[in-house]
Every structure is written in structure tokens, then in C-alpha cells.
N, C-alpha and C positions, 0 to 999 in steps of 0.2 A: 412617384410619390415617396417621399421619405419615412421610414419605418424605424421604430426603436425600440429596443427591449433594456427591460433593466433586470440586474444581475445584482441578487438580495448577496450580502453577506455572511449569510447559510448556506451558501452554496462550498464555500472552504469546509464545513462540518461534512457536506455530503459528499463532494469528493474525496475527503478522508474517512470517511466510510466507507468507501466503494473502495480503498487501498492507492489512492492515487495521488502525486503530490499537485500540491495547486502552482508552485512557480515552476514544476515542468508544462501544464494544461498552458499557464497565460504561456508563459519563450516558446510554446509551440505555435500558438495563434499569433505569435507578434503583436502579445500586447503585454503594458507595463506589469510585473513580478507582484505591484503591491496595488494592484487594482482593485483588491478584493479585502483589502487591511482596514475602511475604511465605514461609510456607510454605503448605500446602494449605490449602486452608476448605473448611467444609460447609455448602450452600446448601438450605430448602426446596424442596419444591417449585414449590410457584411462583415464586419466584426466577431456578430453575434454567432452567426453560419460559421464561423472560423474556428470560435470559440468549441463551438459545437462538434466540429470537424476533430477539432485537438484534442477530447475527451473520447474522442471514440478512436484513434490513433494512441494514446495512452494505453486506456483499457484494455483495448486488443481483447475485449471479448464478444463472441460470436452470438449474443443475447441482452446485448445493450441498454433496453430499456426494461427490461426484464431485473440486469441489475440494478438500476436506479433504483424502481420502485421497491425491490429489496433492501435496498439501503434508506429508503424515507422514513421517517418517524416524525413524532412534533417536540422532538427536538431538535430538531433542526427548524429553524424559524425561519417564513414564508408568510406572506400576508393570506396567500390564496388557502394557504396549509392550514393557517389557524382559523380562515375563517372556515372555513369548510367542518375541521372536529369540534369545534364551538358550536354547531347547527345542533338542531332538534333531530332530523334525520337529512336522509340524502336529496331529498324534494328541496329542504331548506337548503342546505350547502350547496347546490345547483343555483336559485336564483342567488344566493349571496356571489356566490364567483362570477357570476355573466355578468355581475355589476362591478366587481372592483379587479376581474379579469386586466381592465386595462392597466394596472397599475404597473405588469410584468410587459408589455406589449401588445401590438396590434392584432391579437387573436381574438376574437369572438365565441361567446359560450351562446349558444343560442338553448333555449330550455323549454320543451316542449311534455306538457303534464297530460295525461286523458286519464279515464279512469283504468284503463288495463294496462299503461309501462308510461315509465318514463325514459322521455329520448333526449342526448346531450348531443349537439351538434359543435363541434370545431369549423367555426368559419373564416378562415387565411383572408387577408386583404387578396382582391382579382390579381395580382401581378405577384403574386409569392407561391412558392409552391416549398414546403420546409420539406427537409432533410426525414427520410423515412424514419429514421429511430427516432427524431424530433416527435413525429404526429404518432407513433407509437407512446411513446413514453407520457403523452398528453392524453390519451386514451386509457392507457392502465392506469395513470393517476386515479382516476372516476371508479375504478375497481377496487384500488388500494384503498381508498377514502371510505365506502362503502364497508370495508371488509374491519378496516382500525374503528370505524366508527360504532360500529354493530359489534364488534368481537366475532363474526359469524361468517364462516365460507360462502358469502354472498356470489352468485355465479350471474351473470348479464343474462339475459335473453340473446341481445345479437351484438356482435362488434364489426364494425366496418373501416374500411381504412385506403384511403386511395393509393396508398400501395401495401402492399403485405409481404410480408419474412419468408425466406424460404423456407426456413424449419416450422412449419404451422403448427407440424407436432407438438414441439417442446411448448409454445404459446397455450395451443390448445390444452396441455395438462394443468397450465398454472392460472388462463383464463376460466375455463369451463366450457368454452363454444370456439368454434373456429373463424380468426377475423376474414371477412369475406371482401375481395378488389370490391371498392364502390367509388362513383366520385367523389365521394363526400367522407369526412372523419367522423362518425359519430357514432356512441356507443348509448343501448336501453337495456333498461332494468323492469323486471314486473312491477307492477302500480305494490305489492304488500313490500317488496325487499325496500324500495324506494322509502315508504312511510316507514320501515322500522325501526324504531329509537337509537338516537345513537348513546352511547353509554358517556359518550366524552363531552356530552352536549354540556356547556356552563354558561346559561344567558347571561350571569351577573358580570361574568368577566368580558364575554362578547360588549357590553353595553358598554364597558367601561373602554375599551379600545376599541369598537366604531368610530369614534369621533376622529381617533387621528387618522383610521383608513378616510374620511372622509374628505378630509384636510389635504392629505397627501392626493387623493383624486382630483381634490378642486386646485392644489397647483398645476397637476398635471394636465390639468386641459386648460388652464391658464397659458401654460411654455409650452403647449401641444401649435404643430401647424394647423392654418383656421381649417384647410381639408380633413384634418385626423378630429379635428372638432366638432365638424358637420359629419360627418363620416359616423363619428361616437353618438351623436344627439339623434341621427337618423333611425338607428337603430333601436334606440330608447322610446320613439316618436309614431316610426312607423305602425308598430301593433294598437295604436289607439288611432291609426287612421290622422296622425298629423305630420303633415310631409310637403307643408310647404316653404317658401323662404322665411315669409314673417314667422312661422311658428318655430324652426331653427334659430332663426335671430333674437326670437324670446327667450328662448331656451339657454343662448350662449349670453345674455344680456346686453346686444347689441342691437343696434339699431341696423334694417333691410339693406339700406347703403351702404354700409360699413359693412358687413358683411360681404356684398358683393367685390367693394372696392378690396379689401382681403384676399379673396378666393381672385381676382383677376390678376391683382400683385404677384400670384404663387401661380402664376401661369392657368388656371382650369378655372371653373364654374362650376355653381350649384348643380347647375342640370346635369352633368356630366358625372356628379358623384352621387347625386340619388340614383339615376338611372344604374351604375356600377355596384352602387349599394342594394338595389333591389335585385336585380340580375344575380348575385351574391347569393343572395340570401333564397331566389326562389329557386336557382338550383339544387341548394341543400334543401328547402323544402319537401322538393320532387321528389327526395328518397325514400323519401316517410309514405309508403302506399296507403297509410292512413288518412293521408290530407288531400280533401279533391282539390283540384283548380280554383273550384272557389273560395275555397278555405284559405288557398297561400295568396289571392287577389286580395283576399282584407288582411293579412298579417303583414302585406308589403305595402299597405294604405291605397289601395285604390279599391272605389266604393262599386263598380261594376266589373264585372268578368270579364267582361266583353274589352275595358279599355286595357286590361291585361295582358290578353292575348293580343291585342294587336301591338303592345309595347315588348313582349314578352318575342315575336318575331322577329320586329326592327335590332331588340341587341340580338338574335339567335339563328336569325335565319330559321329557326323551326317552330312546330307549337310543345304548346307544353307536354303532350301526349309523347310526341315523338320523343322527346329530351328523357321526360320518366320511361319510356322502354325501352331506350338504349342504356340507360341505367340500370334499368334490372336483368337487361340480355349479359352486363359486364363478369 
């Protein structure tokens, strides 16, 4: 499946923050010097990995996403940035980014509230697995935001990360908690850090620049392929329990045919990518020992347990018990 990220023209601010030139970053990735002179682009993926690859072969420092989020401010302009310190607090700045999350690429914010923490889940397309300083630096994003937001040494509850730093030390004095190997990305706060005000919140100006995130969203799943479209509706769909064809097909305003004849043109099928899309997403689930089985059978739309687990084997070979205890033995 084809994947693409786009690369905001803030990004030349933030790599000159971090001391680094940007047409050495692109001539190291092999890509054009003035890619970044312009307004956003959208990079494949391997591109983007490369990209990635070339900022941390610049930097040559042994705490990579550490300096990033060091270097972030809301001066440097980001859609996810602005919408996030424009929120009322961090509860709000969570659902606003799982919803215009895709405007940067195929990462998933999944946003899970109770009343004692809130949990951020990073959910990768099934066939990606990103660069460790990548999902680190997507993770302390969620702590930086928190902390600019509130003015206040806001410290997580738990951070996990499918892979982890050697130096846990150094993380752990500038996190507050030590990130822990899990399969899953995703980082929770206490239910009171989460609601507390953030200082930077400006709904008058949020209101006034929604409409072009929203514009910018609707081209994007316009010039999106029909699976990254089904793929995106699925996920918006699934938590109200609507996951079937006609109801993606309303969603994306086409008609059930057209949609299939789409998805068969680009080689795969609906069924192939709900099944992927749920399996996704019930994995990261799993991590959450708050959520029993039944609770992730209705956030992935299906109305009994029972047709869960038995769909939950055919992609896994195992049940979901098994899956959540070799998760937590990790």
C-alpha cells in the first residue's frame, strides 16, 4: 500500500533551530535543495525514511528526539502544532490531532478518555514499522504539548514504545517515568493533568483557521488512494459500530460499486482492509489492561464477542488473552 507524508514548510525553522542546514538534510537524502522553499509537499515513503535518516546523520546527536522537541515552539508553524496549543486542554488537543493527524501522513492518533488517564495511541499502517527516533519523537511531542500548554512540569503516567533508547536515563530525567518495550506507541497522562487549562488555548482564532484544516483534509482524501480512504473512514466509523461497505461508501460519497470497482483497480478489497484495519487497531487495544475484550469488540464494530474472537484468531493464530500476555511479559 502506498504511504505519504507531507513535509510543512516549518520544518526549515526547526531544523535551524536544532543548528542544522536544510540543503545539507535534503543533498543527503537525495532530494531537491529547494523542496522545502515552497509550500508543503508530500513525500513517499521511502523518501520520507530517508529524509529522516539524513537529519539524524546531520545532527549526529546521541538524543535525537529529545532535541527536536527542544527545539519545537509555535513558532514554528505546523497544523498539528497549532491545533493542539489553540485547545482548551490536552483531552481537546488529542481528539483535534486524531482527526487532522492525517494531513502529515498515515499515522493514526487513537484517543482513549476514562475517567482516571488519558491514553494516546500511535497506530503505523500494518506494513510500516518507523525509524525508533521517529516514534520517539512522536511520543514526546504529546509531553511537549502538555507542558507549552499548561506552562507546568506536566510528567505522563506511562510511556511505551516499541522500541526504546539505550540511555533510558537521560529520557527518564526529561520524561518523568521510564519508556517501557511494548508493541504498541502510546503515551497516558492522569485524567486532572489531561483537563488542565491550557494557557495558549484561543478558540476565536481556532475557529477562524478550522475551515482551512478542513479544506485541506477534504483534498486530501480526495487525491488520497481509495484504500488510504477506506482505511481513514474505517477508523472514524468503526467506534459507532459502522463497518460496512455501504456505510464507507456514504462516508466517502460514492456509490457501493464504485467503491468496490476502486479498491479492485488498486489490486485489494474492502474486506482485506477492514480486517487489517481492525487487527491494527485491536492490537493496540490489547495494551491498554483497562479494556476487556469486550470493550475492543465494540470499538472495532462488531456487536458480539464471540464473532471477535473467532475473527481475532483467523488474522492471529492466537486469542486475545494470549496476544495481551505476551504483551505485558514484553
Amino acid at each position: 500500500m502506498r504511504h505519504r507524508y507531507a513535509i510543512e514548510p516549518g520544518t526549515r525553522a526547526l531544523l535551524t533551530d536544532m543548528g542544522l542546514s536544510t540543503t545539507a538534510v535534503l543533498r543527503r537524502a537525495g532530494l531537491r535543495t529547494d523542496l522545502l522553499a515552497g509550500g508543503p509537499v508530500w513525500l513517499e515513503q521511502a523518501d520520507f525514511f530517508a529524509l529522516w535518516r539524513a537529519v539524524e546523520v546531520e545532527a549526529d546527536h546521541p538524543h535525537l528526539p529529545l532535541l527536536i522537541e527542544q527545539s519545537l515552539s509555535p513558532d514554528i508553524f505546523a497544523p498539528t502544532l497549532f491545533a493542539a496549543v489553540m485547545s482548551a486542554d490536552l483531552n481537546t488537543a488529542a481528539h483535534r490531532i486524531s482527526q487532522y493527524k492525517r494531513l502529515n501522513g498515515p499515522l493514526h492518533v487513537a484517543v482513549d478518555i476514562t475517567s482516571t488517564e488519558t491514553t494516546i495511541g500511535l497506530v503505523w499502517p500494518a506494513d510500516t514499522r518507523p525509524p525508533m527516533t521517529l516514534a520517539l519523537t512522536e511520543l514526546l511531542f504529546w509531553v511537549s504539548i502538555a507542558r507549552l500548554g499548561t506552562r507546568a512540569a506536566i510528567q505522563p503516567l506511562r510511556m511505551c514504545a516499541q522500541q526504546t533508547p539505550t540511555d533510558v536515563d537521560v529520557y527518564r530525567e526529561v520524561v518523568g517515568v521510564e519508556i517501557e518495550e511494548s508493541d504498541t506507541n502510546r503515551v497516558s497522562f492522569s485524567a486532572a493533568d489531561a483537563a488542565q487549562p491550557f494557557l495558549t488555548a484561543n478558540e476565536s482564532i481556532w475557529q477562524v483557521f478550522e475551515p482551512e484544516l478542513r479544506r485541506r483534509l477534504t483534498d486530501l482524501e480526495a487525491d488520497a488512494p481509495p484504500s488510504e480512504r477506506v482505511r481513514a473512514a474505517l477508523l472514524e466509523l468503526l467506534p459507532v459500530g459502522r463497518s460496512t461497505v455501504a456505510a464507507v461508501a456514504s462516508e466517502l460519497a460514492v456509490s457501493s460499486r464504485t467503491l468496490h470497482r476502486q479498491l479492485q483497480a488498486e489490486g485489494t478489497g474492502f474486506q482485506h482492509i477492514l480486517n487489517h484495519t481492525r487487527e491494527s487497531l485491536a492490537r493496540h487495544y490489547l495494551s491498554d489492561p483497562n479494556l476487556s475484550a469486550t470493550d475492543i469488540a465494540f470499538l472495532i464494530g462488531y456487536e458480539e464477542p464471540s464473532s471477535f474472537y473467532r475473527a481475532f484468531h483467523t488474522w492471529t493464530g492466537a486469542t486475545p488473552e494470549q496476544v495481551r500476555s505476551a504483551i505485558a511479559g514484553r
